[in-house]
N, C-alpha and C positions, 0 to 999 in steps of 0.2 A: 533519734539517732542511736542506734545500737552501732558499737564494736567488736569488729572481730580480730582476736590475736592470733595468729601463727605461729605458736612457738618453735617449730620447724624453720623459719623461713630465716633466723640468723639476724632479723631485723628486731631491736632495740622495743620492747612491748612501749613503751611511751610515743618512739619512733614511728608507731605504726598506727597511733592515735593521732598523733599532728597528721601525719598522711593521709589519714580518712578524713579528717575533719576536710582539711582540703582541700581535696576530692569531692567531699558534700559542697561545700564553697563553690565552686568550680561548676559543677554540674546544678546550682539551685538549691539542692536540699534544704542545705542551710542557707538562711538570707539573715540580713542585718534586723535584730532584736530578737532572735530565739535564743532559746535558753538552752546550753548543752544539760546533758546527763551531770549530775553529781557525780562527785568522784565515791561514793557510796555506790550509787547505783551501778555506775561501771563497773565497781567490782563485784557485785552481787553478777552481773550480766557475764560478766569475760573474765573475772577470774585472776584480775589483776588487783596488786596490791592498791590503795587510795594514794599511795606517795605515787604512784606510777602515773595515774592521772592528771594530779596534780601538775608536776612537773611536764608532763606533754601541754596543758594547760598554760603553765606559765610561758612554757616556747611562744602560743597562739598569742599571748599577749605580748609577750618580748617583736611580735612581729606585726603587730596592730590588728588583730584581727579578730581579738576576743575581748571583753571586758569584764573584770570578777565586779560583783555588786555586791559588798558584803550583807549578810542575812537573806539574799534572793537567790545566787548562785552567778554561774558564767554566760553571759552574754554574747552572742556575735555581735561584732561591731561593724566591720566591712565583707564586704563578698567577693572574689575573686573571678565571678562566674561574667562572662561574656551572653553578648545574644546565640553567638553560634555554637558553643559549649552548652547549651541544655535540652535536656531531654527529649525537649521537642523541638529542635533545630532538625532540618533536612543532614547536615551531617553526620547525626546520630542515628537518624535513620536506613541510612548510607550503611554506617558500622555495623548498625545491627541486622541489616540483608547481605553483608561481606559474612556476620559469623552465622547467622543461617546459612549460607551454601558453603565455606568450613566444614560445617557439624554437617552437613551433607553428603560432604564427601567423605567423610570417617574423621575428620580430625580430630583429635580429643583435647581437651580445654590446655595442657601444656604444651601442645602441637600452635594452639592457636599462641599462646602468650609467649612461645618462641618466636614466631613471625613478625607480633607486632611488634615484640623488644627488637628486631633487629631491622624492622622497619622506622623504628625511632630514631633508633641508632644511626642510622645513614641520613635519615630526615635531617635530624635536630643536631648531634653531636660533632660536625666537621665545622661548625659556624657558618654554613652556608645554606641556602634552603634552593632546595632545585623544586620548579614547577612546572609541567606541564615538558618534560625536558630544559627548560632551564634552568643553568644554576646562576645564583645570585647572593652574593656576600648578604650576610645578614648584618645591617644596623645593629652596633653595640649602644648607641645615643654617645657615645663621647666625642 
């Protein structure tokens, strides 16, 4: 697992560590019993201080989803990732024949990540989830 930070992008270098990790989580990269990067290595890679690590670190654990071993390093502990979120789910394959024809038609990569942020944004952010035309109050569990 390498990170990358954007210092351009306004977003917290720690902030952007929890994020990727994830994101690895999420998508498989990471599974339960790898061992993240040292906060050494991290910084020799990206360029951030080892206290920055760290503390993106301690979030993963504050959230159950890292565990420090002392003398070994950090751990994943649980996975976030779905059968349908990874890499090789038909939906990703979906995503990724939607940004082939994007980059086809001249899109260029912030043309694309404007679409999809605003295609989230109507998805996910009203609390409701419309499919196929319809919409339908999304279950909060309470």
């Amino acid at each position: 697992m390498e990170y990358r930070i954007d210092r351009r992008s306004g977003v917290p270098a720690f902030q952007q560590i929890v994020q990727q990790t994830k994101q690895a989580l999420r998508l498989g990269v990471l599974v339960p019993g790898d061992r993240l990067p040292t906060a050494k290595e991290v910084s020799e890679t990206s360029a951030v201080n080892p206290n920055t690590t760290l503390k993106a670190y301690r979030e993963l654990e504050r959230e159950g989803l890292v565990e420090p071993r002392p003398g070994q390093g950090t751990f994943v502990r649980r996975t976030l990732g779905r059968p349908e979120t990874g890499t090789d789910s038909p939906l990703y394959g979906e995503l990724v024949a939607w940004m082939a024809k994007a980059a086809e038609a001249g899109l260029e990569h912030e043309d694309v990540a404007a679409l999809v942020a605003s295609a989230l944004e109507k998805q996910y952010a009203t609390g409701t989830t419309a499919v196929a035309g319809v919409t339908r109050a999304r279950s909060t569990g309470e």
